[in-house]
PyMOL Python script that loads the backbone (N, CA, C, O; Angstrom):
from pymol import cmd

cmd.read_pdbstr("""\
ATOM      1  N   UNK A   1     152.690 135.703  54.727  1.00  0.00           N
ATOM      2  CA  UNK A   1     151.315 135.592  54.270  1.00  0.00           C
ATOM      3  C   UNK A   1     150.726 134.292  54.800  1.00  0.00           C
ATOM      4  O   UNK A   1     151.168 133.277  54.261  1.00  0.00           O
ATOM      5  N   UNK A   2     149.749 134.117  55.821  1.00  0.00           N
ATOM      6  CA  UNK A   2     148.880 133.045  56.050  1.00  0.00           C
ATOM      7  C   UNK A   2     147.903 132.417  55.615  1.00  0.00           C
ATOM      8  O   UNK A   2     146.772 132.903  55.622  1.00  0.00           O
ATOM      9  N   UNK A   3     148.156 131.315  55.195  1.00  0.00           N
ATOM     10  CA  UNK A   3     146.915 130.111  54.443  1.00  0.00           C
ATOM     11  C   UNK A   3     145.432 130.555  55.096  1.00  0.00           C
ATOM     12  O   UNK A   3     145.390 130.720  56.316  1.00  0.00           O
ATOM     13  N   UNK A   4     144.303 130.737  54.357  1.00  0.00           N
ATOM     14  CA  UNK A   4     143.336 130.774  54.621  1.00  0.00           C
ATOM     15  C   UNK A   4     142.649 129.708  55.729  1.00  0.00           C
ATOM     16  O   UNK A   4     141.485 130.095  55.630  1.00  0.00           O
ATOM     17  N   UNK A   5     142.619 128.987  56.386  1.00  0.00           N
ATOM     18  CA  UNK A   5     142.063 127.665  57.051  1.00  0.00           C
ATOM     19  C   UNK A   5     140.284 128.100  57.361  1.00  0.00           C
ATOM     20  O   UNK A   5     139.673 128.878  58.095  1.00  0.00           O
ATOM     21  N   UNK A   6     139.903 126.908  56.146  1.00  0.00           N
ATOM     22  CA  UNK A   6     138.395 126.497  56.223  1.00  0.00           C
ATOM     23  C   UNK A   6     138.028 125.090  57.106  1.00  0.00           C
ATOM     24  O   UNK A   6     138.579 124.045  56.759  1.00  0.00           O
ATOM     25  N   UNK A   7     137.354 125.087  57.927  1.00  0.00           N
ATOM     26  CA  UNK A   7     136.502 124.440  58.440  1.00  0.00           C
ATOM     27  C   UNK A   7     135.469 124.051  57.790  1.00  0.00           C
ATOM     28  O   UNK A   7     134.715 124.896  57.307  1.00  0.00           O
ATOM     29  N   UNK A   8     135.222 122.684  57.643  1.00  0.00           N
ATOM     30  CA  UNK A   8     133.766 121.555  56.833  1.00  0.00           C
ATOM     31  C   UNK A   8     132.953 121.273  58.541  1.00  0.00           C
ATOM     32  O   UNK A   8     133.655 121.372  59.547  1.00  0.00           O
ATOM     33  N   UNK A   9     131.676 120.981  58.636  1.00  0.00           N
ATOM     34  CA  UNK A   9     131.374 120.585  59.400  1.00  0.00           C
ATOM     35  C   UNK A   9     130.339 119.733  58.598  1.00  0.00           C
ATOM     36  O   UNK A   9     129.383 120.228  58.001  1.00  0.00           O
ATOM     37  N   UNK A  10     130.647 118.317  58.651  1.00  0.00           N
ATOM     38  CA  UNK A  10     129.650 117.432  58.201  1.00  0.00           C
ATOM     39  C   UNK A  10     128.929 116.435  58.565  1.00  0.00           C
ATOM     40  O   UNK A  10     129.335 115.316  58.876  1.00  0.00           O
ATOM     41  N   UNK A  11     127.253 117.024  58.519  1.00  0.00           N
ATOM     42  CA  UNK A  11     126.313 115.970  58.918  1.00  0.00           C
ATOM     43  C   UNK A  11     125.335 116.757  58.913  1.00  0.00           C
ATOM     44  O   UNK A  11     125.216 117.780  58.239  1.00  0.00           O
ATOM     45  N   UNK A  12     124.410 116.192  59.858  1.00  0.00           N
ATOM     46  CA  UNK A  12     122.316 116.689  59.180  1.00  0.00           C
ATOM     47  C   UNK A  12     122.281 117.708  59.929  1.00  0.00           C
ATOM     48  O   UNK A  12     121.111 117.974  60.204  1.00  0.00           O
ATOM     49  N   UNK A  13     123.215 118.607  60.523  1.00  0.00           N
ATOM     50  CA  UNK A  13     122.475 119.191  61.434  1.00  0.00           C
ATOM     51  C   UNK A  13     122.193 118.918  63.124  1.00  0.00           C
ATOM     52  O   UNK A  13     121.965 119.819  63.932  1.00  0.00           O
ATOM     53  N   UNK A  14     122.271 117.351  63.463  1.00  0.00           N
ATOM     54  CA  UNK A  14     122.012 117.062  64.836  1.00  0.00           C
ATOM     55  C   UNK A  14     122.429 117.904  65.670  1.00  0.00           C
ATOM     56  O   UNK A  14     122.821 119.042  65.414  1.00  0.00           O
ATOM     57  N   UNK A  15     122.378 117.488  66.507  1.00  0.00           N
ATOM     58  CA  UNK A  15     122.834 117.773  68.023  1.00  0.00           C
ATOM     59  C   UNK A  15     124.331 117.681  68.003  1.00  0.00           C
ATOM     60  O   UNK A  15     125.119 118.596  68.242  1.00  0.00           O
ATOM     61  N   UNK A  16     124.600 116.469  67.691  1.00  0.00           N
ATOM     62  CA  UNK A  16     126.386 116.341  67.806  1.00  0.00           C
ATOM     63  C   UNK A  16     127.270 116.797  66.545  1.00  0.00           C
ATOM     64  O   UNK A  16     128.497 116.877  66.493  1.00  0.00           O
ATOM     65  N   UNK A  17     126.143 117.128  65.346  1.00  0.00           N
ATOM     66  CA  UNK A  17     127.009 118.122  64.655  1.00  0.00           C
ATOM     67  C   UNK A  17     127.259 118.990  65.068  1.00  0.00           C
ATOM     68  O   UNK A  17     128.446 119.309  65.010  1.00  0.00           O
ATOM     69  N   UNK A  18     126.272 119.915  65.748  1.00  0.00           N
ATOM     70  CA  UNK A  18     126.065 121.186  66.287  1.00  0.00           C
ATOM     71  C   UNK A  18     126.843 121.451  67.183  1.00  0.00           C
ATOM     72  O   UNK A  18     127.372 122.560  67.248  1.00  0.00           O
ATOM     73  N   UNK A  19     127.068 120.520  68.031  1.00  0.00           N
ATOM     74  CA  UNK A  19     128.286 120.915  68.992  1.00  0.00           C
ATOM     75  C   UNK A  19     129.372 120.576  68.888  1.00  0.00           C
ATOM     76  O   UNK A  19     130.251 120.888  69.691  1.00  0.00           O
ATOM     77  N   UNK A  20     129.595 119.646  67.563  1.00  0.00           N
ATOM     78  CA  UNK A  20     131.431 120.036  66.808  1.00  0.00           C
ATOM     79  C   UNK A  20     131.230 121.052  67.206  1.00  0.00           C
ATOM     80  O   UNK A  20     131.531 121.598  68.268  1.00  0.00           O
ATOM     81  N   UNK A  21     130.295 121.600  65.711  1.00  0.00           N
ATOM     82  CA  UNK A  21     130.769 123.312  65.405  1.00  0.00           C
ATOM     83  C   UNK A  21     131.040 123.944  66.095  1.00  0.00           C
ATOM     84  O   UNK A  21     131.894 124.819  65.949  1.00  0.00           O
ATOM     85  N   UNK A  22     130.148 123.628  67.492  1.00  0.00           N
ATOM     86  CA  UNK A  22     130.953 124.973  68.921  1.00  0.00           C
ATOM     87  C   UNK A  22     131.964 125.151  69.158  1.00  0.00           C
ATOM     88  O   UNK A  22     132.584 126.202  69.326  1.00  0.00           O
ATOM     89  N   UNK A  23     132.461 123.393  69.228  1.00  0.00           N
ATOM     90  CA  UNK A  23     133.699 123.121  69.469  1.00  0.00           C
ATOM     91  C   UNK A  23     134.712 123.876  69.006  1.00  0.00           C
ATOM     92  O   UNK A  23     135.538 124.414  69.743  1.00  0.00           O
ATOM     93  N   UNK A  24     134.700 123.957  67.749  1.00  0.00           N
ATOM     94  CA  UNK A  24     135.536 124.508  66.857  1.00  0.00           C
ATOM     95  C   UNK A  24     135.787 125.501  66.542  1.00  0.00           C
ATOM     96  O   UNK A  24     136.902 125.802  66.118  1.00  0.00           O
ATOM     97  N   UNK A  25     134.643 126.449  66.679  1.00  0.00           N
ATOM     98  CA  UNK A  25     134.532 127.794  66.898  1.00  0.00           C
ATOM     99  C   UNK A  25     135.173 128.519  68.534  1.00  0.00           C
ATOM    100  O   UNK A  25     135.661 129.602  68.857  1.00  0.00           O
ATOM    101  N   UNK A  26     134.886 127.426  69.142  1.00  0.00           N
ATOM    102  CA  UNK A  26     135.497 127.969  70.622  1.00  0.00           C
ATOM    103  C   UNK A  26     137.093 127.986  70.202  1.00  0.00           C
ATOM    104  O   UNK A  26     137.857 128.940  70.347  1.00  0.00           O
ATOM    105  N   UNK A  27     137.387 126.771  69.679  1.00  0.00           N
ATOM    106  CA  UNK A  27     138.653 126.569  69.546  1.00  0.00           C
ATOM    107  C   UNK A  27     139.624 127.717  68.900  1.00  0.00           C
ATOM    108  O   UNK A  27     140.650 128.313  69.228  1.00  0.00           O
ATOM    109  N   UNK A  28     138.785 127.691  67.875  1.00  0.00           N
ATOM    110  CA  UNK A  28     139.583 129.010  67.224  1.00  0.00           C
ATOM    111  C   UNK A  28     139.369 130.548  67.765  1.00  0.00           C
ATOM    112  O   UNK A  28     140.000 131.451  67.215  1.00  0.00           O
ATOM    113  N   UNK A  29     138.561 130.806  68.739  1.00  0.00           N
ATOM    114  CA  UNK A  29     138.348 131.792  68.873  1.00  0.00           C
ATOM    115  C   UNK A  29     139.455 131.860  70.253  1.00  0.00           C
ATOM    116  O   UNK A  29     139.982 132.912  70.618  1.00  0.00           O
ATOM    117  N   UNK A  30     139.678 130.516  70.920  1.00  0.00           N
ATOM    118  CA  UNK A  30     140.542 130.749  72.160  1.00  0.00           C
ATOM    119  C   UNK A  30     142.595 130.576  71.287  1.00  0.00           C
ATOM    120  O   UNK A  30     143.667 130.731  71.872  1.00  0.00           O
ATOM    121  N   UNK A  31     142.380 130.279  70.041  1.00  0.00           N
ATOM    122  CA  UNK A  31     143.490 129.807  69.304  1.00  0.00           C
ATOM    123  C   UNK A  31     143.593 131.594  68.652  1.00  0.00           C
ATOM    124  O   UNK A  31     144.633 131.761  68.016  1.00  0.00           O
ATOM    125  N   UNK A  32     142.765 132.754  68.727  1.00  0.00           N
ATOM    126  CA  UNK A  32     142.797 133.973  68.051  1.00  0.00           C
ATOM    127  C   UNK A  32     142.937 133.889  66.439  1.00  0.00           C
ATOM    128  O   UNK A  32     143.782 134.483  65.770  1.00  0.00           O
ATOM    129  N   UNK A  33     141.773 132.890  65.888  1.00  0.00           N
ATOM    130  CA  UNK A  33     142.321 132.895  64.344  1.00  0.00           C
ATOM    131  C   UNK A  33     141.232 132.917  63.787  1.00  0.00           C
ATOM    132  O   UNK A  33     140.182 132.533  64.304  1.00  0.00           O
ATOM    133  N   UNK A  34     141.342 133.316  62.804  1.00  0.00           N
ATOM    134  CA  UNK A  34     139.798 133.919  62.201  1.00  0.00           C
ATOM    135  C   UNK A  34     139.834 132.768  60.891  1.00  0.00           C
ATOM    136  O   UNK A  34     140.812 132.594  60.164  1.00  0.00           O
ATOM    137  N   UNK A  35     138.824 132.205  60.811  1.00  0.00           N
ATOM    138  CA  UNK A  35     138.610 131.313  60.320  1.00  0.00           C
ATOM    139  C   UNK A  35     137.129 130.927  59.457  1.00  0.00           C
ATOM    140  O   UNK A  35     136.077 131.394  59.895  1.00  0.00           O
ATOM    141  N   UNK A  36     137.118 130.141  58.339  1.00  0.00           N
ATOM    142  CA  UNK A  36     135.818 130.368  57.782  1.00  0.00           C
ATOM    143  C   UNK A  36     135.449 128.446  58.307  1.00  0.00           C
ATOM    144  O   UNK A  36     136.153 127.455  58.502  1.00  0.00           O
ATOM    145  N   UNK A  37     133.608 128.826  58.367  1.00  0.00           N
ATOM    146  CA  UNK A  37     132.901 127.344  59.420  1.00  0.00           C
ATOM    147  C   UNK A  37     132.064 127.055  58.715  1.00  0.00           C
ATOM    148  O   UNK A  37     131.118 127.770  59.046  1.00  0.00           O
ATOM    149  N   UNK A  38     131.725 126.341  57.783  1.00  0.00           N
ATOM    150  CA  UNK A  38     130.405 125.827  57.389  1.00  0.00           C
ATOM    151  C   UNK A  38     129.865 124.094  57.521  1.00  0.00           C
ATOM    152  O   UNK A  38     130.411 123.021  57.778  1.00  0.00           O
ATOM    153  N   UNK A  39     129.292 124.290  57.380  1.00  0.00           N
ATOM    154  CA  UNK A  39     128.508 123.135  57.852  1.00  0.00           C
ATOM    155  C   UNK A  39     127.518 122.706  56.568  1.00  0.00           C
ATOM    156  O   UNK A  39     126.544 123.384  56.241  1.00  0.00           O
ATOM    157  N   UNK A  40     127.988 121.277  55.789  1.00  0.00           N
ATOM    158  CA  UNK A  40     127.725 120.890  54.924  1.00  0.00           C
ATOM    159  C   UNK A  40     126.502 119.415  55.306  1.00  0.00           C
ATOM    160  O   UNK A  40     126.866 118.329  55.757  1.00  0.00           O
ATOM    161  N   UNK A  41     125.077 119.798  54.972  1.00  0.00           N
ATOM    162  CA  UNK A  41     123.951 118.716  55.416  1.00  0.00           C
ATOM    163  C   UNK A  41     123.891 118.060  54.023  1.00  0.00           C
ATOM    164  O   UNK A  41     123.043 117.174  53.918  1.00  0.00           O
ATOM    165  N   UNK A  42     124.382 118.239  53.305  1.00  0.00           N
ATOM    166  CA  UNK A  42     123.730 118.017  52.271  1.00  0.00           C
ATOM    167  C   UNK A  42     124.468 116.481  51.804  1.00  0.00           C
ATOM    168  O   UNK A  42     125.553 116.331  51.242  1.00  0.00           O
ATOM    169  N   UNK A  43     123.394 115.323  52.282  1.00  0.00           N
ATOM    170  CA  UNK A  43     124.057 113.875  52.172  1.00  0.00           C
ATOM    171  C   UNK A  43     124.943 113.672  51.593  1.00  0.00           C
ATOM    172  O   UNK A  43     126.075 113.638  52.076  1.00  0.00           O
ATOM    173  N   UNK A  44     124.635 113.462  50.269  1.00  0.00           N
ATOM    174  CA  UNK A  44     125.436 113.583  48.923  1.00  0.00           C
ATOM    175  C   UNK A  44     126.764 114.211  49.100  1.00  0.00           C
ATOM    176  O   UNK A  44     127.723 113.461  49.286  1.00  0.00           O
ATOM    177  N   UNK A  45     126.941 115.472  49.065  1.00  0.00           N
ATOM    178  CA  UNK A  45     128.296 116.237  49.510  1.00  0.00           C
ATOM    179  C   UNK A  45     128.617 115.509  50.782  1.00  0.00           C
ATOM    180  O   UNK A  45     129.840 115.385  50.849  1.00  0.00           O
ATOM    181  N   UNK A  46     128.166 115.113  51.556  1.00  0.00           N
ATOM    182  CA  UNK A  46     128.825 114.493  52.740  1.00  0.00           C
ATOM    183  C   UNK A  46     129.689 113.454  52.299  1.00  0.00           C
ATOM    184  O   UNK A  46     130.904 113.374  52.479  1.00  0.00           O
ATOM    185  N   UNK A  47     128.795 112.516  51.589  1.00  0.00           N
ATOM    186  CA  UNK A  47     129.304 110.806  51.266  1.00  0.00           C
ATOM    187  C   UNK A  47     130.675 110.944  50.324  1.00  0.00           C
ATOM    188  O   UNK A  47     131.709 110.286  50.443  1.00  0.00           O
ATOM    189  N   UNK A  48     130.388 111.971  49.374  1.00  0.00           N
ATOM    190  CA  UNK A  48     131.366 112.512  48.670  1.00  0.00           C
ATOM    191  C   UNK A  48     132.965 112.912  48.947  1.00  0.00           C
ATOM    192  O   UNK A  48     133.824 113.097  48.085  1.00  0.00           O
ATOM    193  N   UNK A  49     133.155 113.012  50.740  1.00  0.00           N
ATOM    194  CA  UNK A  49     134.382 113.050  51.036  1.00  0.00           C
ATOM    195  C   UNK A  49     134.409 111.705  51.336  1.00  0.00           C
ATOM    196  O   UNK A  49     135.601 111.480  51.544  1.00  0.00           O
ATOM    197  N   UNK A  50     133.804 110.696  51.478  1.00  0.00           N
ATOM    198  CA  UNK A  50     133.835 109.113  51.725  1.00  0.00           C
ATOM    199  C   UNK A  50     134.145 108.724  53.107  1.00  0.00           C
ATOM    200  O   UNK A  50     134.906 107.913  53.635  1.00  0.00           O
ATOM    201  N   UNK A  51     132.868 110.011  53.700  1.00  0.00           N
ATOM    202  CA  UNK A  51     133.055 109.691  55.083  1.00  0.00           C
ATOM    203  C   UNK A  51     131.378 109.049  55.278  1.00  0.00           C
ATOM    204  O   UNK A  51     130.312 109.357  54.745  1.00  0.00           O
ATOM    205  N   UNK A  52     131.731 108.105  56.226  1.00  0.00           N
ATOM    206  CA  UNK A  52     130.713 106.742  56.493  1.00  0.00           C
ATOM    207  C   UNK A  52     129.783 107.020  57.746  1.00  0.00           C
ATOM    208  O   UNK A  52     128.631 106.595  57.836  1.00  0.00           O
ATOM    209  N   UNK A  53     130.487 107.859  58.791  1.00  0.00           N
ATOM    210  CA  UNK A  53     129.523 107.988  59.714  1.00  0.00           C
ATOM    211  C   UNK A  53     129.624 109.887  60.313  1.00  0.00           C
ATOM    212  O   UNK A  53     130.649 110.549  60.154  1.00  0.00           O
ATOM    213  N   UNK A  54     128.720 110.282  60.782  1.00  0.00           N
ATOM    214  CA  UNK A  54     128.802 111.713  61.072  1.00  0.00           C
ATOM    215  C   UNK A  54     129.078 111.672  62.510  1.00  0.00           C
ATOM    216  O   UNK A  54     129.375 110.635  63.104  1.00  0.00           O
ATOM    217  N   UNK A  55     128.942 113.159  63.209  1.00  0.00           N
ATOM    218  CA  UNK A  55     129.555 114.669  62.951  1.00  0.00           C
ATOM    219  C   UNK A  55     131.198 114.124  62.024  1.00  0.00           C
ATOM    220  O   UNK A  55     131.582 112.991  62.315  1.00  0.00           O
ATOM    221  N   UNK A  56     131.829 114.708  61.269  1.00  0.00           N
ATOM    222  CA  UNK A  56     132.851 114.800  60.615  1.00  0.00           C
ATOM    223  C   UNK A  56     133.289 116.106  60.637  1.00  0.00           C
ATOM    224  O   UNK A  56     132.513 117.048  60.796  1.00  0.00           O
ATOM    225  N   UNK A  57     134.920 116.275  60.432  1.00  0.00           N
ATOM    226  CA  UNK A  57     135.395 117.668  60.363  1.00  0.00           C
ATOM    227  C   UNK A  57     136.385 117.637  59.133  1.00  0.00           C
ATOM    228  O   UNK A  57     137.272 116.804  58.945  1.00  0.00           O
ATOM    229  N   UNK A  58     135.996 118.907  58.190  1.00  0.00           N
ATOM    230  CA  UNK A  58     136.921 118.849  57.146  1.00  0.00           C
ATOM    231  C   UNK A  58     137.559 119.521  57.575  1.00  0.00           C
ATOM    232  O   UNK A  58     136.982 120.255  58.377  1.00  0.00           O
ATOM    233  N   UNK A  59     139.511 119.859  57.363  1.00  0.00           N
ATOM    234  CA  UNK A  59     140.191 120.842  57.086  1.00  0.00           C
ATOM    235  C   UNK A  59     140.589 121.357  55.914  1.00  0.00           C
ATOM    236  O   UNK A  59     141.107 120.492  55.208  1.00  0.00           O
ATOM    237  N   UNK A  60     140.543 122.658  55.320  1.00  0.00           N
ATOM    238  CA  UNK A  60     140.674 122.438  53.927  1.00  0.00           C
ATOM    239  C   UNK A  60     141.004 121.680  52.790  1.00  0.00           C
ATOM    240  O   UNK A  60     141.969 121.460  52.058  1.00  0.00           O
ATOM    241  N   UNK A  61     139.708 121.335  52.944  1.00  0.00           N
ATOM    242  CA  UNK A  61     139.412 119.715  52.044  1.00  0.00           C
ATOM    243  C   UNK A  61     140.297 118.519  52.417  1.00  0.00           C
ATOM    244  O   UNK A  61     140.719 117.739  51.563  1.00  0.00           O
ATOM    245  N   UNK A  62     140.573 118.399  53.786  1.00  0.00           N
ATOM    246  CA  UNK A  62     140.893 116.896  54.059  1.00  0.00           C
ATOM    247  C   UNK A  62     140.066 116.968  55.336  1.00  0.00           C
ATOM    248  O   UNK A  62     139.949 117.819  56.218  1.00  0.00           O
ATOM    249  N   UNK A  63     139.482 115.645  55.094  1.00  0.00           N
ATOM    250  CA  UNK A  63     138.819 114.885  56.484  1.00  0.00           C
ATOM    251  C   UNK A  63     140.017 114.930  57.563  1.00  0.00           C
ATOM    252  O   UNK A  63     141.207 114.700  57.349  1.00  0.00           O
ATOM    253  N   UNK A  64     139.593 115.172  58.391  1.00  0.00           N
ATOM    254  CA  UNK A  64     140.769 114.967  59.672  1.00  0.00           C
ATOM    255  C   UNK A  64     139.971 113.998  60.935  1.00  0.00           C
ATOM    256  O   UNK A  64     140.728 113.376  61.680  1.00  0.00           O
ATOM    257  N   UNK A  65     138.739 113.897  61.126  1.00  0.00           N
ATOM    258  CA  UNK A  65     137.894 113.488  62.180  1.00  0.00           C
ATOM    259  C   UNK A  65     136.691 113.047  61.473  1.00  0.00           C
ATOM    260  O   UNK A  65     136.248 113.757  60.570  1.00  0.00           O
ATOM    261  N   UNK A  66     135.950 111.631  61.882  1.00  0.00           N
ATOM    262  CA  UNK A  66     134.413 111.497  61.236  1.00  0.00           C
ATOM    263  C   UNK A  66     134.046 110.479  62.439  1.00  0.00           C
ATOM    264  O   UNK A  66     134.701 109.540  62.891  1.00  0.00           O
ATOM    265  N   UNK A  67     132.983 110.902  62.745  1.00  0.00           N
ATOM    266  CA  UNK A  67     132.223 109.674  63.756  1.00  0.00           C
ATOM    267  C   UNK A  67     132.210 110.096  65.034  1.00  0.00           C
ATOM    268  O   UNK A  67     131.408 109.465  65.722  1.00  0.00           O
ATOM    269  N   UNK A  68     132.999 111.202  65.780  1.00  0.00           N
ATOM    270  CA  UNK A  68     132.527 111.633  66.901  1.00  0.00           C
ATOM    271  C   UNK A  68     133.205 112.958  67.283  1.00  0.00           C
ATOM    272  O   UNK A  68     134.275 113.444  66.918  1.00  0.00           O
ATOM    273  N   UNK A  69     132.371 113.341  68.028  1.00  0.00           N
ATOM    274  CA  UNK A  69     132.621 114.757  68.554  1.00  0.00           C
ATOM    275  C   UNK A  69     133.978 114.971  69.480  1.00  0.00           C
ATOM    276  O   UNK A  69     134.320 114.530  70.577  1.00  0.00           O
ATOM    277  N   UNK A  70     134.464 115.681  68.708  1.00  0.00           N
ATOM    278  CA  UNK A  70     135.778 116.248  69.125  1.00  0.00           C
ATOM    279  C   UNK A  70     135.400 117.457  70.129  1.00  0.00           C
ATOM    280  O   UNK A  70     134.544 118.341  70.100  1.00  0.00           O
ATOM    281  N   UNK A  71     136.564 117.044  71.153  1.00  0.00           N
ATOM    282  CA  UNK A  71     136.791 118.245  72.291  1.00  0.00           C
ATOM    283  C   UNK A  71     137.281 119.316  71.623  1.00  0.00           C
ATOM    284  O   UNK A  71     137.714 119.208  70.476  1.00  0.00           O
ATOM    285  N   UNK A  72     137.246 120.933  72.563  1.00  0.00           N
ATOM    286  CA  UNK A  72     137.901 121.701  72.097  1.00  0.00           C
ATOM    287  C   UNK A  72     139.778 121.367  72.038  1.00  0.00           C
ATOM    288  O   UNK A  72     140.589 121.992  71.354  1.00  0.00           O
ATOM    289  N   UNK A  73     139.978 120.572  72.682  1.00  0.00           N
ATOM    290  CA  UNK A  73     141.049 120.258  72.882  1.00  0.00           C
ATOM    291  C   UNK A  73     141.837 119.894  71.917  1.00  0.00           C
ATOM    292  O   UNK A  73     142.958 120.262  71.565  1.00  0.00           O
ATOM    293  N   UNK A  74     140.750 118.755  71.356  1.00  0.00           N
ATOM    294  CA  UNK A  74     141.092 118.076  70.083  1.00  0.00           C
ATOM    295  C   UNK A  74     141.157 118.412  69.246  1.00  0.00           C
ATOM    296  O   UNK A  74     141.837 117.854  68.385  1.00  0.00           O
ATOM    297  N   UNK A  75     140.369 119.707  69.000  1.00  0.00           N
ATOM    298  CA  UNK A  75     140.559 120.908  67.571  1.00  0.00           C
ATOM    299  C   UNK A  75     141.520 121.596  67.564  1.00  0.00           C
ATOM    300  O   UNK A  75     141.886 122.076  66.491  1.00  0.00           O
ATOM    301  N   UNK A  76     142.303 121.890  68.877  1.00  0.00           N
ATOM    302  CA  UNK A  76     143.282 123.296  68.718  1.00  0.00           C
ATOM    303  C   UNK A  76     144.340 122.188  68.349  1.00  0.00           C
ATOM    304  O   UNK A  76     144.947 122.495  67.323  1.00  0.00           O
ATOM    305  N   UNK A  77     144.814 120.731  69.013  1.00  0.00           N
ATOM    306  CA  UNK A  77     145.803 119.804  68.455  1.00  0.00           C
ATOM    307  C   UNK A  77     145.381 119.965  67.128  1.00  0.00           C
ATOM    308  O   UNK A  77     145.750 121.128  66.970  1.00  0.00           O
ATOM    309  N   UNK A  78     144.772 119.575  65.841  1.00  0.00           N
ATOM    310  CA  UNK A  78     144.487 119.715  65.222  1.00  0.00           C
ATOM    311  C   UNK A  78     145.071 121.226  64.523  1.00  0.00           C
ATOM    312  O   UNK A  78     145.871 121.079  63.599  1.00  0.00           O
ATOM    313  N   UNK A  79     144.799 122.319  64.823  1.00  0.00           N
ATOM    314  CA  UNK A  79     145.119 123.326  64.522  1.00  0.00           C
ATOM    315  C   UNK A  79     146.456 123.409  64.285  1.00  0.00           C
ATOM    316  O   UNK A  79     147.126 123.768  63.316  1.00  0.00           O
ATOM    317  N   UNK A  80     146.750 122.922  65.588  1.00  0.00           N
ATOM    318  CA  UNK A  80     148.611 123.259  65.882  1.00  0.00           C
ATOM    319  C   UNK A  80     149.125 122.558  64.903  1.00  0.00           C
ATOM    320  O   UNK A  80     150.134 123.045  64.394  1.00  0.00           O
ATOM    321  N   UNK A  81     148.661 121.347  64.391  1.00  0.00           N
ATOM    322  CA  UNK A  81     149.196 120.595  63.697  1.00  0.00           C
ATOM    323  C   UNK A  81     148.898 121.298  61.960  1.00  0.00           C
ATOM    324  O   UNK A  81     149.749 121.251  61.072  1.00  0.00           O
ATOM    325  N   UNK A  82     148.002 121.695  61.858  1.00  0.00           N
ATOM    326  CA  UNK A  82     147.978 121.921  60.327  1.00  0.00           C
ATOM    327  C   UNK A  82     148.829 123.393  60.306  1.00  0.00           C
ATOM    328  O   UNK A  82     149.429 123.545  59.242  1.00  0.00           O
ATOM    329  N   UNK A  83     148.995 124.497  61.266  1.00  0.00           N
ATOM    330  CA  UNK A  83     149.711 125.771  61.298  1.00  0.00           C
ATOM    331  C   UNK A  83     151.139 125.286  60.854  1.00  0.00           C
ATOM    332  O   UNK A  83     151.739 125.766  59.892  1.00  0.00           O
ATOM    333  N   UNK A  84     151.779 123.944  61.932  1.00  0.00           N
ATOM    334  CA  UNK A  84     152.958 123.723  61.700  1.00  0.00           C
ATOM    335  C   UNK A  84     153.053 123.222  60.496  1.00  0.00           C
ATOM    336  O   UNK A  84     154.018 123.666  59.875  1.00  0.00           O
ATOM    337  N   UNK A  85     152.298 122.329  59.839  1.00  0.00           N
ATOM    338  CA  UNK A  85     152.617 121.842  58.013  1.00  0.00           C
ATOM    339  C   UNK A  85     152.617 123.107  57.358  1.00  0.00           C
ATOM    340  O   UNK A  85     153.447 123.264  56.463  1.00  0.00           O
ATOM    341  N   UNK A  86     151.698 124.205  57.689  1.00  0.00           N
ATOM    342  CA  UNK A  86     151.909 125.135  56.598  1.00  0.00           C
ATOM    343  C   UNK A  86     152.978 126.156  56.853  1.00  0.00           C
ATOM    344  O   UNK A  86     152.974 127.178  56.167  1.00  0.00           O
ATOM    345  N   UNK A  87     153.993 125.959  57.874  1.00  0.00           N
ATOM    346  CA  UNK A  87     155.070 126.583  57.991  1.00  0.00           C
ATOM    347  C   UNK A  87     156.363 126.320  57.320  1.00  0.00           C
ATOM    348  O   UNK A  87     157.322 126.964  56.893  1.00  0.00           O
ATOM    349  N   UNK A  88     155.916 124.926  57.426  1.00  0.00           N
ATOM    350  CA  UNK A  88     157.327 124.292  57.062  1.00  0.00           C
ATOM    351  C   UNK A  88     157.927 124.054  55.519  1.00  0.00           C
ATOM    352  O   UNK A  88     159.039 123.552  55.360  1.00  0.00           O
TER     353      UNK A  88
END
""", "prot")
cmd.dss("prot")
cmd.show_as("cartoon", "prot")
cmd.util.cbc("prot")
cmd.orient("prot")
């Protein structure tokens, strides 16, 4: 049985939020994993994970990235890495 994996995408909306999210969506879509993406503007809920500067990326509910845009590259490491904790 496989862990659900949610994606946070946090910040106003910009430009470089916006193209996390691609990021990440590419990522998982070239990683074949179906995955839930939202994208949280809402300041307050942002500051609330006690992240200081944006685009940010949650993984189910842990910050993993805040302050700059991650490659697709950098998301599927990411991936690989949270698949293998939830194996073990």
């Amino acid at each position: 049985m496989s862990q659900e994996i949610i994606f946070k995408i946090l910040g106003s909306g910009c430009k470089k939020c916006n193209l996390l999210e691609a990021h990440v969506k590419q990522a998982c879509e070239e990683e074949h994993l179906v995955v839930t993406i939202d994208h949280e503007r809402d300041f307050v809920k942002v500051a609330a994970y006690g992240v200081m500067s944006t685009p940010a990326l949650v993984l189910n509910e842990k910050v993993v990235s805040a302050g700059k845009v991650l490659t697709v590259d950098e998301v599927k490491v990411i991936i690989q890495e949270k698949l293998h904790d939830t194996k073990a």
